[in-house]
C-alpha positions as a Markdown table, in Angstrom:
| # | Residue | x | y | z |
|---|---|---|---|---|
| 1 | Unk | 10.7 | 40.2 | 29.1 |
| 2 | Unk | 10.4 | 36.5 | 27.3 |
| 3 | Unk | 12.5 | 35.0 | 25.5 |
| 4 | Unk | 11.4 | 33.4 | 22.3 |
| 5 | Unk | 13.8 | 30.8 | 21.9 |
| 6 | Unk | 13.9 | 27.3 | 19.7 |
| 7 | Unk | 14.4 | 26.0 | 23.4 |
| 8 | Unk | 10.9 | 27.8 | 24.5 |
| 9 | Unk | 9.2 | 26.0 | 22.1 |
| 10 | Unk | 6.9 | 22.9 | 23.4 |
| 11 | Unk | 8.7 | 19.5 | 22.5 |
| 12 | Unk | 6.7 | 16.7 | 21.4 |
| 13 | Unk | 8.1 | 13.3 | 23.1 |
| 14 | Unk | 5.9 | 11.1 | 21.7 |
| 15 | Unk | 8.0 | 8.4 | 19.9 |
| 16 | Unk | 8.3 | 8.2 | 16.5 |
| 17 | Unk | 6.8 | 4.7 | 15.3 |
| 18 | Unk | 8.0 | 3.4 | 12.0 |
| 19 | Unk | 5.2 | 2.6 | 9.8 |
| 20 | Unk | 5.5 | -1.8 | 9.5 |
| 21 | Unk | 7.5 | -3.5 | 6.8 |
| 22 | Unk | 4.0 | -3.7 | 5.7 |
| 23 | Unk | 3.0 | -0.5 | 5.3 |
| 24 | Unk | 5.9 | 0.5 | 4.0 |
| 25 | Unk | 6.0 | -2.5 | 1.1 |
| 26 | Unk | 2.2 | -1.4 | 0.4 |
| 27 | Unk | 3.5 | 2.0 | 0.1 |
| 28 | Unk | 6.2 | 0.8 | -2.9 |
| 29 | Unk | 3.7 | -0.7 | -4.6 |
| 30 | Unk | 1.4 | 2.2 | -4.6 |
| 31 | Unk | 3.7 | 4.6 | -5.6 |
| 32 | Unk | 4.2 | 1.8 | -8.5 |
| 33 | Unk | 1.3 | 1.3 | -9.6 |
| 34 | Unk | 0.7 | 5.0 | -9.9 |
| 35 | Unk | 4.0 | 5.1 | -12.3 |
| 36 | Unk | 1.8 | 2.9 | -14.5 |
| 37 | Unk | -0.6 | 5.8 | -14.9 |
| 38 | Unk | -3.2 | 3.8 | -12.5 |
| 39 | Unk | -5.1 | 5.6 | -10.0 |
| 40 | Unk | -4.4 | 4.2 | -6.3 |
| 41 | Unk | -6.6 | 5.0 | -3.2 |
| 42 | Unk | -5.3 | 4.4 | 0.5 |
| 43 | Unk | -7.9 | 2.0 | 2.0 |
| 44 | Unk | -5.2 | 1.6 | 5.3 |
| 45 | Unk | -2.1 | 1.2 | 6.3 |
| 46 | Unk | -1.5 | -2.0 | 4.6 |
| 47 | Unk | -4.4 | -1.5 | 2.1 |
| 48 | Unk | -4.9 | 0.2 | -1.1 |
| 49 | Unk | -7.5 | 0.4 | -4.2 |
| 50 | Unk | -6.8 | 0.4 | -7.6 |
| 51 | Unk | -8.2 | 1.7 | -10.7 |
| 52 | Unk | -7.3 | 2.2 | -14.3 |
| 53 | Unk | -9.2 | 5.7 | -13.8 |
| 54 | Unk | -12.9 | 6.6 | -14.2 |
| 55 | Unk | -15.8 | 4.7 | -14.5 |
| 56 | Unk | -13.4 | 1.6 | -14.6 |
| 57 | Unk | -13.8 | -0.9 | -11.8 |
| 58 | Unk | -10.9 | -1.1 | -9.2 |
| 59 | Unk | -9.0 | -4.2 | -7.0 |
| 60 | Unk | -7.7 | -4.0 | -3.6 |
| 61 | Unk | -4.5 | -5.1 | -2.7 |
| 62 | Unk | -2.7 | -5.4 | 0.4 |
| 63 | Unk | 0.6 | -6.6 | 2.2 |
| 64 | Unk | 0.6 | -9.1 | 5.3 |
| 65 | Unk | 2.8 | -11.7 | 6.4 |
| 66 | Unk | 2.2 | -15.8 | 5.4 |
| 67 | Unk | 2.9 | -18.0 | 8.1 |
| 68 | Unk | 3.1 | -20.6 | 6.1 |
| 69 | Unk | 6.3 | -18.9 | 4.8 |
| 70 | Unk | 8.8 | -18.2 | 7.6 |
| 71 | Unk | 6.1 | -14.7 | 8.6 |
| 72 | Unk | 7.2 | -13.3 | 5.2 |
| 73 | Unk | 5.4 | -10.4 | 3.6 |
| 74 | Unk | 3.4 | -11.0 | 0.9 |
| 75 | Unk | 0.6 | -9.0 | -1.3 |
| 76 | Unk | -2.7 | -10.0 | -1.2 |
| 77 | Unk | -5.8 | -9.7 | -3.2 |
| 78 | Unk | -7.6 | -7.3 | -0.5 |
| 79 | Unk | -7.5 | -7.4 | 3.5 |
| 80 | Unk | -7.3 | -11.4 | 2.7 |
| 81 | Unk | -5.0 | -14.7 | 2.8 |
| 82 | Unk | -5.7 | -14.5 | -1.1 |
| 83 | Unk | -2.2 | -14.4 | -1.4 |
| 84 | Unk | -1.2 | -12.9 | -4.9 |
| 85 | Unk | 3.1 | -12.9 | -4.6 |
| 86 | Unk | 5.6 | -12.5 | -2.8 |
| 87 | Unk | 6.5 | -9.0 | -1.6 |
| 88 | Unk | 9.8 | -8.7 | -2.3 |
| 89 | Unk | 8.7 | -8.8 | -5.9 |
| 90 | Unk | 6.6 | -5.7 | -6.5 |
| 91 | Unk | 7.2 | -6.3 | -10.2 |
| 92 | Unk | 4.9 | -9.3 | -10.3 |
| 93 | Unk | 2.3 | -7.3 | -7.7 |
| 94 | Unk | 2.0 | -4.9 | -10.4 |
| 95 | Unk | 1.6 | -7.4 | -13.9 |
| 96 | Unk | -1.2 | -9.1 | -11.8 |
| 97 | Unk | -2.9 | -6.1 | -10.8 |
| 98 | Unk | -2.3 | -4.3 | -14.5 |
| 99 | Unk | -4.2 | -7.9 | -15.8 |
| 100 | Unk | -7.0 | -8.2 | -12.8 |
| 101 | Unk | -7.9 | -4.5 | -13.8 |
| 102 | Unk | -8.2 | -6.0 | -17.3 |
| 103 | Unk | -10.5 | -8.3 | -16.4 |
| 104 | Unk | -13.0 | -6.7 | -13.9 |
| 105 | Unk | -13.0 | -3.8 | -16.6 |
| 106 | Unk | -16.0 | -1.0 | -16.3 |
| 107 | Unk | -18.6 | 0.0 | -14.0 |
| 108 | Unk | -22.0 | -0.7 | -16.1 |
């Protein structure tokens, strides 16, 4: 006779990683951006597309740290050292993305 038992079960001991500061300030601005009505695509980790919605042409935006600034994290204009603010600042992320989608505007 078996017993079926929470202790039975198989563990999992893998460790549990935490997702990098990185990740984790791209996520913030995701979730953001899309409280601006925008649409926002998970390129990576650290990496996410933009778009005002359909047919409009999109951004990329991502979080890494500036060496030239003590390893702080920072958004960037894609997987690049285009560096667009600070990322403590999300606030400021999200004005220069709302303007950059502005600009680019729609597919032809």
């Amino acid at each position: 006779m078996t017993k079926d038992t929470a202790a039975d079960a198989p563990q999992n001991d893998a460790p549990k990683l935490a997702p990098s500061e990185e990740a984790a300030l791209a996520t913030v601005l995701a979730v953001m951006l899309q409280g601006h009505k925008l649409t926002v695509e998970r390129l990576g980790e650290r990496l996410v597309r933009v778009t005002a919605g359909a047919g409009s042409r999109g951004v990329e935006v991502g979080c890494r740290r500036r060496a030239s600034d003590g390893d702080r994290c920072w958004f960037t204009w894609g997987d690049s050292p285009v560096w667009l603010c600070e990322a403590d600042n999300p606030t400021v992320a999200v004005l220069q993305v709302k303007s950059a989608l502005r600009t680019v505007g729609t597919t032809p």
